[in-house]
C-alpha atoms as an extended CHARMM CRD file, in Angstrom:
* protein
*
       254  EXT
         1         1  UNK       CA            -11.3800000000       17.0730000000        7.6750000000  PROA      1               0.0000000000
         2         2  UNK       CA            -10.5680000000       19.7220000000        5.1960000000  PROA      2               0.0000000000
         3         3  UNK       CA             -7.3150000000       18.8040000000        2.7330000000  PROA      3               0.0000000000
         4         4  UNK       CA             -6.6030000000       20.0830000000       -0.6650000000  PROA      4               0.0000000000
         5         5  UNK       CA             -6.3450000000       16.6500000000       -2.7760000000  PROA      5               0.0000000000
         6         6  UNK       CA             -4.2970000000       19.0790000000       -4.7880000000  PROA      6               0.0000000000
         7         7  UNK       CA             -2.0550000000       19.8300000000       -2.3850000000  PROA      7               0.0000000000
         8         8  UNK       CA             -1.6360000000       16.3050000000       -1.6450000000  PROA      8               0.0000000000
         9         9  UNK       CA             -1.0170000000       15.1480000000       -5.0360000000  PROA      9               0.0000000000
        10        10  UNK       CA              1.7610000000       18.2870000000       -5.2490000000  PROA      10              0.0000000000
        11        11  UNK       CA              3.6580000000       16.6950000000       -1.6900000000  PROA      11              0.0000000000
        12        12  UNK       CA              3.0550000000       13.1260000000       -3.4690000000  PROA      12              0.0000000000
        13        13  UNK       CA              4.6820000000       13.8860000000       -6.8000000000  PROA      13              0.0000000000
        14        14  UNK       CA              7.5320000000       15.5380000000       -5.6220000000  PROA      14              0.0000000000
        15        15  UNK       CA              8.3310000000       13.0420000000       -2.8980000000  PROA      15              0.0000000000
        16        16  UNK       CA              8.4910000000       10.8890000000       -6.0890000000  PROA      16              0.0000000000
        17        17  UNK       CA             10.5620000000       13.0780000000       -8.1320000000  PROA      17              0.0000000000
        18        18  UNK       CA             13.6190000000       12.7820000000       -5.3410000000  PROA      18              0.0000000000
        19        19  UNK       CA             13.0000000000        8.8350000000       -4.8760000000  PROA      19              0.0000000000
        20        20  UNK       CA             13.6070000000        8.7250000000       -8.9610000000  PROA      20              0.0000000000
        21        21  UNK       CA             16.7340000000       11.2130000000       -8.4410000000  PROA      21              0.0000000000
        22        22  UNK       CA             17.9990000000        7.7520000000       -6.1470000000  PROA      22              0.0000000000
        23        23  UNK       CA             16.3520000000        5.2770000000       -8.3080000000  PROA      23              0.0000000000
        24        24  UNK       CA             18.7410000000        6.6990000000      -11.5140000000  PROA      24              0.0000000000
        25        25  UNK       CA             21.8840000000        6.3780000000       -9.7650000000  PROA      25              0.0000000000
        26        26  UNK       CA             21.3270000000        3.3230000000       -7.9460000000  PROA      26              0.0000000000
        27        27  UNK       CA             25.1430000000        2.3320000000       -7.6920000000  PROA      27              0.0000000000
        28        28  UNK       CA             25.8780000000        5.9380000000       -5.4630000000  PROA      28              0.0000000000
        29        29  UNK       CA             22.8700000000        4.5540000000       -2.8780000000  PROA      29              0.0000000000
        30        30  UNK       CA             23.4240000000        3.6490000000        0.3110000000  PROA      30              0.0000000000
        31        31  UNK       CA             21.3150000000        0.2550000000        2.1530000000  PROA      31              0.0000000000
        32        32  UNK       CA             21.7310000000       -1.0160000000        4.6940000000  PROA      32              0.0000000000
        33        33  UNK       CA             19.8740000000       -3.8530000000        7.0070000000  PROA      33              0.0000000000
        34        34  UNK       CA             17.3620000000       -2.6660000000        9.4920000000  PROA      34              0.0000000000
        35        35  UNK       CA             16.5490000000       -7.2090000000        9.7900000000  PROA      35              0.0000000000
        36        36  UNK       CA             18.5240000000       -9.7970000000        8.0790000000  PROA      36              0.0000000000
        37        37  UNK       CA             15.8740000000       -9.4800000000        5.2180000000  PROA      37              0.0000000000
        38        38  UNK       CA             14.4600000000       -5.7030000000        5.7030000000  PROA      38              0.0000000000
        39        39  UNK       CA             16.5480000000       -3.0310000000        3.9240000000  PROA      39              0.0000000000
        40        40  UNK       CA             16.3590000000        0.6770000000        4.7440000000  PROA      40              0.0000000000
        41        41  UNK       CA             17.7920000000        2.8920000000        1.4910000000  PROA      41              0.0000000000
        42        42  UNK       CA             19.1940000000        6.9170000000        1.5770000000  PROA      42              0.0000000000
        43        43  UNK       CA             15.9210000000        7.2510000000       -0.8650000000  PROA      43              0.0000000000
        44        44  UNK       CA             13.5400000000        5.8430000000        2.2380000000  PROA      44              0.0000000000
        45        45  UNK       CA             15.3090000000        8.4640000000        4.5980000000  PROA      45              0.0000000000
        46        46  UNK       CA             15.3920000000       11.0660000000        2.2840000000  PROA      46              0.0000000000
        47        47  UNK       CA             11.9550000000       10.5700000000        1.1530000000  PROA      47              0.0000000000
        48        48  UNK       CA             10.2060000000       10.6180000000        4.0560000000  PROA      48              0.0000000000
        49        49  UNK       CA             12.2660000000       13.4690000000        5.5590000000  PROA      49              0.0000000000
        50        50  UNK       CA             10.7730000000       15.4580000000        2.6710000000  PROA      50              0.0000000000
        51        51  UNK       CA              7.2570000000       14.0880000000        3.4780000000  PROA      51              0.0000000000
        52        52  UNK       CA              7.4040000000       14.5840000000        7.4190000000  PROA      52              0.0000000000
        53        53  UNK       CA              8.5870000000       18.1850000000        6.2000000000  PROA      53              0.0000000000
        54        54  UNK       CA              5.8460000000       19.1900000000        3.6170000000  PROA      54              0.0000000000
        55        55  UNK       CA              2.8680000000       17.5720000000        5.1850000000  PROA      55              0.0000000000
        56        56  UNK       CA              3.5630000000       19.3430000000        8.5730000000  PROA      56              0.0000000000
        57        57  UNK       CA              3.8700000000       22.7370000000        6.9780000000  PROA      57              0.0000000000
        58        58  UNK       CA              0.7110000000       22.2140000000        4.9680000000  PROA      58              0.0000000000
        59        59  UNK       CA             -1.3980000000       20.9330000000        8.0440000000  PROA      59              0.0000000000
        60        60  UNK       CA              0.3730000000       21.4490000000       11.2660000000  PROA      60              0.0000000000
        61        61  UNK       CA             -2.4410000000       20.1340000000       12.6770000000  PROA      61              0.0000000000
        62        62  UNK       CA             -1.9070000000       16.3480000000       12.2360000000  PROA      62              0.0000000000
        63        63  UNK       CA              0.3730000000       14.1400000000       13.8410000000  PROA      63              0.0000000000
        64        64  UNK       CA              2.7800000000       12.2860000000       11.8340000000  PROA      64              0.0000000000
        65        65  UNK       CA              3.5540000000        8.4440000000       11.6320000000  PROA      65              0.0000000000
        66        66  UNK       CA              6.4160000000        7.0190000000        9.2100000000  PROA      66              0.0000000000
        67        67  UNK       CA              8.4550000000        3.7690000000        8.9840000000  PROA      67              0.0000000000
        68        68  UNK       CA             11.4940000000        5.2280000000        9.1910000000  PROA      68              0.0000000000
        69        69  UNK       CA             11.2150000000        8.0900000000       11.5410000000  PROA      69              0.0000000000
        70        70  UNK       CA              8.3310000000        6.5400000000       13.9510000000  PROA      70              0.0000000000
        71        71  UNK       CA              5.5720000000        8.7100000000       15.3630000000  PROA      71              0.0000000000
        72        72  UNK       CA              5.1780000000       12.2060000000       16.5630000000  PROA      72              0.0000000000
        73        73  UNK       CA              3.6440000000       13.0500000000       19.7530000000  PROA      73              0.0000000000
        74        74  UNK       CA              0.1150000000       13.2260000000       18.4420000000  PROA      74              0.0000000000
        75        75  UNK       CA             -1.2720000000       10.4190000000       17.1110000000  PROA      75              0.0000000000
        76        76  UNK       CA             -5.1790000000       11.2090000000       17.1420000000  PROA      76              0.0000000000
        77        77  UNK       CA             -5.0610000000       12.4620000000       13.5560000000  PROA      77              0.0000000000
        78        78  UNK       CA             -2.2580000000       11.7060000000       11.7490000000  PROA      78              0.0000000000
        79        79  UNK       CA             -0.4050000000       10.7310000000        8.1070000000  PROA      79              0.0000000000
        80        80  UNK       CA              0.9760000000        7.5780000000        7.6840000000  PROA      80              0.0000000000
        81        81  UNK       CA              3.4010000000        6.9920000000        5.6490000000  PROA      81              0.0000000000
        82        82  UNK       CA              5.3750000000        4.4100000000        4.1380000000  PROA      82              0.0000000000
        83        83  UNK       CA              7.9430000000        6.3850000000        1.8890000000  PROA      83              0.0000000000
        84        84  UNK       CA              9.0620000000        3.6620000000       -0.2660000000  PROA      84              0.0000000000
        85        85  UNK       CA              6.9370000000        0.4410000000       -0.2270000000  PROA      85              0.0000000000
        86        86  UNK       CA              8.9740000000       -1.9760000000       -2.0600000000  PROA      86              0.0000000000
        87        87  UNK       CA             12.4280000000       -0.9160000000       -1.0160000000  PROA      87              0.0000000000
        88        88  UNK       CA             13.7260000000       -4.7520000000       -2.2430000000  PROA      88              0.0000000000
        89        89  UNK       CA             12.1820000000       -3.6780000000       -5.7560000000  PROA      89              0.0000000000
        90        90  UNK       CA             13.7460000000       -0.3550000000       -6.0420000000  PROA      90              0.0000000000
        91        91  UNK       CA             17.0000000000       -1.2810000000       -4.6890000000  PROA      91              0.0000000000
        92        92  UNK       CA             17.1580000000       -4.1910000000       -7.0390000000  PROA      92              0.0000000000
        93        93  UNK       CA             16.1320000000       -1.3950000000       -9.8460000000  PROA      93              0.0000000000
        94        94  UNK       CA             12.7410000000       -2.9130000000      -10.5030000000  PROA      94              0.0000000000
        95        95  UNK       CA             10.1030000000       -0.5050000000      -11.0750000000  PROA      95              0.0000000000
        96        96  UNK       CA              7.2360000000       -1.9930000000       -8.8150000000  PROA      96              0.0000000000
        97        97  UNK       CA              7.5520000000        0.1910000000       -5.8590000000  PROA      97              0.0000000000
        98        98  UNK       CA              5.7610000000        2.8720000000       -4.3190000000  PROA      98              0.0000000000
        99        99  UNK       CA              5.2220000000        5.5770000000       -1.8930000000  PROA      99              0.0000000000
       100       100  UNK       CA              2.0910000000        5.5720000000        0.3150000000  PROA      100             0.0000000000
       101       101  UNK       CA              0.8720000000        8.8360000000        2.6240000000  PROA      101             0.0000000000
       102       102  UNK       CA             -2.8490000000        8.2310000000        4.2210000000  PROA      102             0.0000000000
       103       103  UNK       CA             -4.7660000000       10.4910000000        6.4800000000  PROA      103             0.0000000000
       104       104  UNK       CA             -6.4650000000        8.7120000000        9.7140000000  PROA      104             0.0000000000
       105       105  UNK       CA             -8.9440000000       10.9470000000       11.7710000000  PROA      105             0.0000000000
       106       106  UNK       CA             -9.7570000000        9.7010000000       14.9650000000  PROA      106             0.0000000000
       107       107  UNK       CA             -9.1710000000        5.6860000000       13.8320000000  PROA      107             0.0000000000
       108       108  UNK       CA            -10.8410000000        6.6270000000       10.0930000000  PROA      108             0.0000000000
       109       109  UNK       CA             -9.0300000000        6.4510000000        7.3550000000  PROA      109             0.0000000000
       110       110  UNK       CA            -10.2590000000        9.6210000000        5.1920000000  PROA      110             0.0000000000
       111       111  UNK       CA             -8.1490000000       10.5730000000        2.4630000000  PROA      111             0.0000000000
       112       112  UNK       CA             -5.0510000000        7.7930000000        1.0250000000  PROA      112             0.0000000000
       113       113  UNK       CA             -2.6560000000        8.2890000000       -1.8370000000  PROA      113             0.0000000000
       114       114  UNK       CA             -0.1020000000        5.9910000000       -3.7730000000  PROA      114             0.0000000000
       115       115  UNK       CA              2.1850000000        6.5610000000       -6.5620000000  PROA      115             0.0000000000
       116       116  UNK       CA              4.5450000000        4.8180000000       -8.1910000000  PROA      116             0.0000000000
       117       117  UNK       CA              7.0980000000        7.3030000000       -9.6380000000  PROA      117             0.0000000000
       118       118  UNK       CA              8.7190000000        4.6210000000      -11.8140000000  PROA      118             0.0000000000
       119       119  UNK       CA              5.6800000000        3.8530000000      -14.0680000000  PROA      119             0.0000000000
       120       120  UNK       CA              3.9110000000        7.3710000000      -13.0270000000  PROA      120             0.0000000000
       121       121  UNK       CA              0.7770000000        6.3350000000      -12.2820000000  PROA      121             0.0000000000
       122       122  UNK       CA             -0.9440000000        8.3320000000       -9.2280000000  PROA      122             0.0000000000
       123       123  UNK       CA             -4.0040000000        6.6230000000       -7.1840000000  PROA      123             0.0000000000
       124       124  UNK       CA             -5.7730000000        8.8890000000       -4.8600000000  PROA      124             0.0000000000
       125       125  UNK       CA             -9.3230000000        8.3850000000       -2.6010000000  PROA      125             0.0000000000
       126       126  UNK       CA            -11.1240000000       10.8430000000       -0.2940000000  PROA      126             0.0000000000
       127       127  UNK       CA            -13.6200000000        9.1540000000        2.0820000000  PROA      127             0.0000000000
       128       128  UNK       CA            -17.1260000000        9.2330000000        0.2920000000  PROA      128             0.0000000000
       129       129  UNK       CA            -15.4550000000       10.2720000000       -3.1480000000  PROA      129             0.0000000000
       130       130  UNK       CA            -14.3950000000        7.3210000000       -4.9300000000  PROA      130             0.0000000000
       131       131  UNK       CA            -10.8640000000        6.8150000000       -6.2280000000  PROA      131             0.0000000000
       132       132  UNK       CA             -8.8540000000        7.7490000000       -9.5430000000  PROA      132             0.0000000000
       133       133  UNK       CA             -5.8270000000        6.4790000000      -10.9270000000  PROA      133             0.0000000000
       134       134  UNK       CA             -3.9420000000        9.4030000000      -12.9410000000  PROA      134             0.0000000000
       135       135  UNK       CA             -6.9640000000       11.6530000000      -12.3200000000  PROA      135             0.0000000000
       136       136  UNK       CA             -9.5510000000        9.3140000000      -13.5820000000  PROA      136             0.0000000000
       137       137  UNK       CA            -12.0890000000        7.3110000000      -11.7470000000  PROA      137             0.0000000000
       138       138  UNK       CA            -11.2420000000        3.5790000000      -10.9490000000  PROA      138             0.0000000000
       139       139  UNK       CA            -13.5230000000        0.3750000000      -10.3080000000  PROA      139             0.0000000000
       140       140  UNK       CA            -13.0770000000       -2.7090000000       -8.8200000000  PROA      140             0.0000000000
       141       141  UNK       CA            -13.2570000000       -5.5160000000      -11.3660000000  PROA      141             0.0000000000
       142       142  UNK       CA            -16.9750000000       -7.3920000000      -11.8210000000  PROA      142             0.0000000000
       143       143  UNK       CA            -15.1200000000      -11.1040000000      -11.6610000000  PROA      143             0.0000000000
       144       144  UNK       CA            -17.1970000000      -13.3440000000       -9.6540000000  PROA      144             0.0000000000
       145       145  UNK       CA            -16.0500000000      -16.8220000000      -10.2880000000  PROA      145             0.0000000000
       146       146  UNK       CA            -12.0100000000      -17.6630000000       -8.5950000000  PROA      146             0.0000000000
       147       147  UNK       CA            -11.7410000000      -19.8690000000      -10.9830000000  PROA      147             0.0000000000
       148       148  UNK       CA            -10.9740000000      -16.8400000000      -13.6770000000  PROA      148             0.0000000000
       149       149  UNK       CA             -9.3060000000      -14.8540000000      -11.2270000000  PROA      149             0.0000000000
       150       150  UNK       CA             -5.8310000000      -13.3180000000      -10.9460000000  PROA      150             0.0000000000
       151       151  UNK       CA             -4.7070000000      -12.9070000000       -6.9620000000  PROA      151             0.0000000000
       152       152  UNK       CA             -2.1430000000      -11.1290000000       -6.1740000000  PROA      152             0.0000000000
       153       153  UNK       CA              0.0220000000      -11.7090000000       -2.1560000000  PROA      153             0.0000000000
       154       154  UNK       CA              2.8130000000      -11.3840000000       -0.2750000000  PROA      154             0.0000000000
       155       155  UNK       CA              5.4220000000      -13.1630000000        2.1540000000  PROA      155             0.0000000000
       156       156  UNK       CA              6.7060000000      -10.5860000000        4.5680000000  PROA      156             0.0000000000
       157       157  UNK       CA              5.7800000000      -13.2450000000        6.8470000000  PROA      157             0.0000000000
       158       158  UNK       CA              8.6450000000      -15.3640000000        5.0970000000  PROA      158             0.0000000000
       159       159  UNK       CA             10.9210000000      -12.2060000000        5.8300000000  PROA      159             0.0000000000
       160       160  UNK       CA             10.3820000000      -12.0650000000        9.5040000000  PROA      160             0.0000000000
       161       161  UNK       CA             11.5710000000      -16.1820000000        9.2100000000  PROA      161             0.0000000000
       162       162  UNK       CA              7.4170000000      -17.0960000000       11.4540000000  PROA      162             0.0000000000
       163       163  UNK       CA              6.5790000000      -19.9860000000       11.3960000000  PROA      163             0.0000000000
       164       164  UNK       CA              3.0870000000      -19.3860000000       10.9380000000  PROA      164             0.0000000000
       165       165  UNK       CA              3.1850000000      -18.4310000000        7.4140000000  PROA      165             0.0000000000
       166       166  UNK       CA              1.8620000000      -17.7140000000        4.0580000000  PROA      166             0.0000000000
       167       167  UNK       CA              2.8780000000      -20.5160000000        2.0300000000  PROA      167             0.0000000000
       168       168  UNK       CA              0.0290000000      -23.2740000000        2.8860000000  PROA      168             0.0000000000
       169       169  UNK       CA             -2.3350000000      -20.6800000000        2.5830000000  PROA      169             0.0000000000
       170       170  UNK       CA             -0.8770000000      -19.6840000000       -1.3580000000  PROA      170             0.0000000000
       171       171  UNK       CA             -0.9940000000      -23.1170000000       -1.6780000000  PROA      171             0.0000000000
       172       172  UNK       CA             -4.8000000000      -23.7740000000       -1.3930000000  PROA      172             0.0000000000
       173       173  UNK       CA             -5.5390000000      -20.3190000000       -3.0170000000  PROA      173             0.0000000000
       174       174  UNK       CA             -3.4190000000      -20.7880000000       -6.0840000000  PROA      174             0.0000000000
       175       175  UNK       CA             -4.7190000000      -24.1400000000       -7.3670000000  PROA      175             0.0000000000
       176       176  UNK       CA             -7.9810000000      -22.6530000000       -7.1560000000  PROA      176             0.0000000000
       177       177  UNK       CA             -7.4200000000      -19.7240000000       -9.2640000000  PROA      177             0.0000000000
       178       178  UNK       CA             -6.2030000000      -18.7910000000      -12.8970000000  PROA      178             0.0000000000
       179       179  UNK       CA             -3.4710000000      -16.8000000000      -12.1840000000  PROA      179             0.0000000000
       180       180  UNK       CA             -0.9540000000      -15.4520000000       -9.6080000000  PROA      180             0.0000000000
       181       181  UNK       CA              1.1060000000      -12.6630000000       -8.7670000000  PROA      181             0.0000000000
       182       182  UNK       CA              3.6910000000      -11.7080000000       -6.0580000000  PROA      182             0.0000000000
       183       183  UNK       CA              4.4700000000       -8.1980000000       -7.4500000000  PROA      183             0.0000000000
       184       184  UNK       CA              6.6950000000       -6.9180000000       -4.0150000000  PROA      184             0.0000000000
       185       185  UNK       CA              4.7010000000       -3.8330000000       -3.1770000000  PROA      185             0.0000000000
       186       186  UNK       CA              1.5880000000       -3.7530000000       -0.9150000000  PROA      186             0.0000000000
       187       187  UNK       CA              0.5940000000       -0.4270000000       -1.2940000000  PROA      187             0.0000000000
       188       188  UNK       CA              0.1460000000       -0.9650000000       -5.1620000000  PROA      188             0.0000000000
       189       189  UNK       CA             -1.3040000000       -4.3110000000       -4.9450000000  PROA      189             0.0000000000
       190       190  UNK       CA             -4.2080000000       -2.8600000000       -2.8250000000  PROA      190             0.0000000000
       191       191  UNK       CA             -4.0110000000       -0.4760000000       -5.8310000000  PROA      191             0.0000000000
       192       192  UNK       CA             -4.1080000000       -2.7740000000       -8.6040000000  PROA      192             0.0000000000
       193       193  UNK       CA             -7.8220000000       -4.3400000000       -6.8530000000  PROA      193             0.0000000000
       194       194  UNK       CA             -9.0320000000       -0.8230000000       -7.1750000000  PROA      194             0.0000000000
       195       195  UNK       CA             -8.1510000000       -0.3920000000      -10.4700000000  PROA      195             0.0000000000
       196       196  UNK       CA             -9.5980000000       -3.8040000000      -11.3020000000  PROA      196             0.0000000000
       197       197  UNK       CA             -6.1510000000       -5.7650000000      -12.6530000000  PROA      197             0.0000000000
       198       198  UNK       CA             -6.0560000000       -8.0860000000      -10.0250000000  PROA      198             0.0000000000
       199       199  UNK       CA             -9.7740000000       -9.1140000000       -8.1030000000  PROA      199             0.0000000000
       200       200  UNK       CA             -7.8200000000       -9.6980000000       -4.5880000000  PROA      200             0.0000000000
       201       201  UNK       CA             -4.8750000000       -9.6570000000       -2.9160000000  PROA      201             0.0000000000
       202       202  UNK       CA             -3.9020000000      -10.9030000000        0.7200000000  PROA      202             0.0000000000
       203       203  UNK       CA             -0.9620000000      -11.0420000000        2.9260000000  PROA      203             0.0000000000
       204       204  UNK       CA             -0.0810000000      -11.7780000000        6.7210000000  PROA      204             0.0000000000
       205       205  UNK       CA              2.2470000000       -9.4660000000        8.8240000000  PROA      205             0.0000000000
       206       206  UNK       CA              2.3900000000       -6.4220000000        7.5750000000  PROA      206             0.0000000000
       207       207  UNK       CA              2.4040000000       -3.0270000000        9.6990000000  PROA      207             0.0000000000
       208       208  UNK       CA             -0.2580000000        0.2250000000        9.1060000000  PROA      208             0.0000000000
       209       209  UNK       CA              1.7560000000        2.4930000000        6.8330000000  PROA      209             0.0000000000
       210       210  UNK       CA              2.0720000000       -0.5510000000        4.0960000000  PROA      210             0.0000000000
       211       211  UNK       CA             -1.7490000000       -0.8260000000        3.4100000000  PROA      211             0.0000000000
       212       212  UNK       CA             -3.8630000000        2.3550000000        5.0700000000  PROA      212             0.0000000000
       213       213  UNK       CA             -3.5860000000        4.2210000000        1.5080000000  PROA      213             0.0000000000
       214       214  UNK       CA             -4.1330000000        1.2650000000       -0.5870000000  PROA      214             0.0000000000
       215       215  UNK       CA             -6.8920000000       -0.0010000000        1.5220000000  PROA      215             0.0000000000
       216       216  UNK       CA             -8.8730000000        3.1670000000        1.6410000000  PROA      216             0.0000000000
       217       217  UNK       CA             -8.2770000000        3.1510000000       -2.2880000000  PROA      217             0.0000000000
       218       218  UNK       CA            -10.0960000000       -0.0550000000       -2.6620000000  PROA      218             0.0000000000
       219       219  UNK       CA            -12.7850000000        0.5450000000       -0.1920000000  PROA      219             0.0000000000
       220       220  UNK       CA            -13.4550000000        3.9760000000       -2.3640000000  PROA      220             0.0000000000
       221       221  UNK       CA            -13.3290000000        1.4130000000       -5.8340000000  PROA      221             0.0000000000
       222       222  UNK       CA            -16.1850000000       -0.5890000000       -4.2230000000  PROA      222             0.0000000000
       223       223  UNK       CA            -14.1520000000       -3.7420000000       -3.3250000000  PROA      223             0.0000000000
       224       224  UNK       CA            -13.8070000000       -5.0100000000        0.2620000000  PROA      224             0.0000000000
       225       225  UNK       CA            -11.2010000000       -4.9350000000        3.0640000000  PROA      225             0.0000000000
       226       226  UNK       CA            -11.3180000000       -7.5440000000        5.8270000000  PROA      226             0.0000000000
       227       227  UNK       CA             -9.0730000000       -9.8490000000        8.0970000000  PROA      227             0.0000000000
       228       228  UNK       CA             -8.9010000000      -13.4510000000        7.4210000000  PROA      228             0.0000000000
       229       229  UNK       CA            -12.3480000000      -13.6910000000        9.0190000000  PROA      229             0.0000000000
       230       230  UNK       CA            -14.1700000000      -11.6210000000        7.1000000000  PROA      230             0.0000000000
       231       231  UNK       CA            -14.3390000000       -8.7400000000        9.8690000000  PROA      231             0.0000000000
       232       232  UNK       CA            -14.4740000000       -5.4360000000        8.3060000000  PROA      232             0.0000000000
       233       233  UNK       CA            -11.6520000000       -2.9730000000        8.5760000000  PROA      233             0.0000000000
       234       234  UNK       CA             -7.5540000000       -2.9260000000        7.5470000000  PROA      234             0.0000000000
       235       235  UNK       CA             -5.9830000000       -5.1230000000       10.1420000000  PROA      235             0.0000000000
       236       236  UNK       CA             -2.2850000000       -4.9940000000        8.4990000000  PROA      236             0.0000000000
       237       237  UNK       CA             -1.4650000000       -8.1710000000       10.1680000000  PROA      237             0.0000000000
       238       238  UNK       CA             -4.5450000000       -9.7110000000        8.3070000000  PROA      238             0.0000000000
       239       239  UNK       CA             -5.5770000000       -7.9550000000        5.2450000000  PROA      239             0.0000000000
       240       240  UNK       CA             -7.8340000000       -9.4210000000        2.0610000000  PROA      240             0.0000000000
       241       241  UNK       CA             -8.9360000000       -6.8670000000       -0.1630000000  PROA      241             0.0000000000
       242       242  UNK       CA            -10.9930000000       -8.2990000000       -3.3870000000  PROA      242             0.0000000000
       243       243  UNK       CA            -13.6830000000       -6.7540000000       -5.8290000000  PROA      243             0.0000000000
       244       244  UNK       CA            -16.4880000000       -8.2300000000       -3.4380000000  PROA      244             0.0000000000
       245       245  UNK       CA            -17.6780000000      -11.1620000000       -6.1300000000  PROA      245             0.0000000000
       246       246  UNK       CA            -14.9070000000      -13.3520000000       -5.4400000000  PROA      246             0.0000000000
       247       247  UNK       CA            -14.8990000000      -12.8600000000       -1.7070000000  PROA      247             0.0000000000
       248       248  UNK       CA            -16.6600000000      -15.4710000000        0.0570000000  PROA      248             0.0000000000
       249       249  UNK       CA            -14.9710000000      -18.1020000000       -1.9850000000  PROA      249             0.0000000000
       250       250  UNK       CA            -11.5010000000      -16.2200000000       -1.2060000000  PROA      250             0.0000000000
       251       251  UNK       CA            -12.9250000000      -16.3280000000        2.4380000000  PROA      251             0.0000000000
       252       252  UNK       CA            -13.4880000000      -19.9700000000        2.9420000000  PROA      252             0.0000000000
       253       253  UNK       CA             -9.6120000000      -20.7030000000        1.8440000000  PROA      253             0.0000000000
       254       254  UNK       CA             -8.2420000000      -17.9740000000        4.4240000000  PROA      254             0.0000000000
């Protein structure tokens, strides 16, 4: 694998440059409803045209994988990306949202960036390299008790109306902890356990291109990604990412 984390950052911060050009005239922006609860935005299009575009002229070589436009023909090594995760928070003008572009070589996930153009702040992570957060190296937090933890999650599962939910689960979780936070963005709560505000986040029914950048972020902070059974890997319908103290506690309420 040979990438320019330069280059990437370059393709990254102008893909959020045009999202902001949306995200300051958010009355002139089209949505519309993919789902009765999932919202598709001229910034998600837009965004990830420009990504599909750069990537692919910068390394031909990969295939390409994206929410909006689906997958190209190769899929062996490829980017995935989610061009706006959070598309609920931006359309609503809140600034929690982000846009997420990973590199997967033969099932590994190598190289994973997410920024959030609204509050500027740029996490990268090469495989074996650690991870930075506006070009500055980023740990995990050293919390080992749940007790004085903050936990961040999700409820996409609540948006696709299954039965077999996340709301018992939050339930047992957040009487157990300090604090709690549903901040609308996977990609940068994965981020936020990197960089140590948060010491875990979970959530249920989600799809590749919402955590592969974020979870490759925290793996490269030192914290853990697992399913609900403490299997190692990103299984997007199953994620739990923590800062490794607070996991087997976190585990045994999954």
């Amino acid at each position: 694998m040979t990438i320019s984390v330069a280059v990437l950052e370059k393709i990254v911060r102008e893909a959020g440059s045009i999202a902001m050009d949306y995200f300051k005239n958010l009355d002139k922006v089209g949505v519309i409803k993919k789902s009765p609860r999932d919202l598709v935005t001229d910034a998600d299009v837009a965004v990830e045209e420009y990504l599909k575009k750069a990537l692919e002229n910068a390394y031909p070589e990969y295939g390409f994988w994206g929410e909006e436009s689906g997958q190209s023909d190769s899929q062996t090594n490829r980017w995935i990306v989610d061009p706006i995760d959070g598309t609920h928070s931006f359309a609503k003008g809140q600034y929690f949202w982000s846009i997420s572009v990973a590199l997967e070589i033969e099932g590994v996930l190598v190289a994973g960036s997410v920024y959030a153009p609204a509050l500027d702040d740029l996490y990268l992570a090469v495989k074996g390299k650690g991870a930075t957060k506006n070009g500055k190296a980023i740990d995990v937090s050293s919390e080992a008790s749940l007790a004085d933890s903050m936990i961040a999650t999700g409820f996409a599962c609540l948006r696709s109306y299954l039965v077999e939910n996340n709301l018992k689960r939050f339930c047992r979780i957040a009487e157990k902890t300090t604090g709690q936070r549903r901040f609308g963005s996977a990609a940068m709560d994965l981020c936020l356990v990197a960089d140590g505000q948060v010491d875990a986040f979970w959530e249920q029914e989600l799809n590749l291109y919402d955590v592969a950048a974020g979870a490759l972020i925290v793996m490269e902070a030192g914290g853990t990604v697992t399913d609900f059974k403490g299997n190692e890997g990103v299984f997007p319908k199953q994620i739990l990412a923590t800062n490794g103290g607070v996991f087997k506690e976190l585990l045994d309420l999954m």
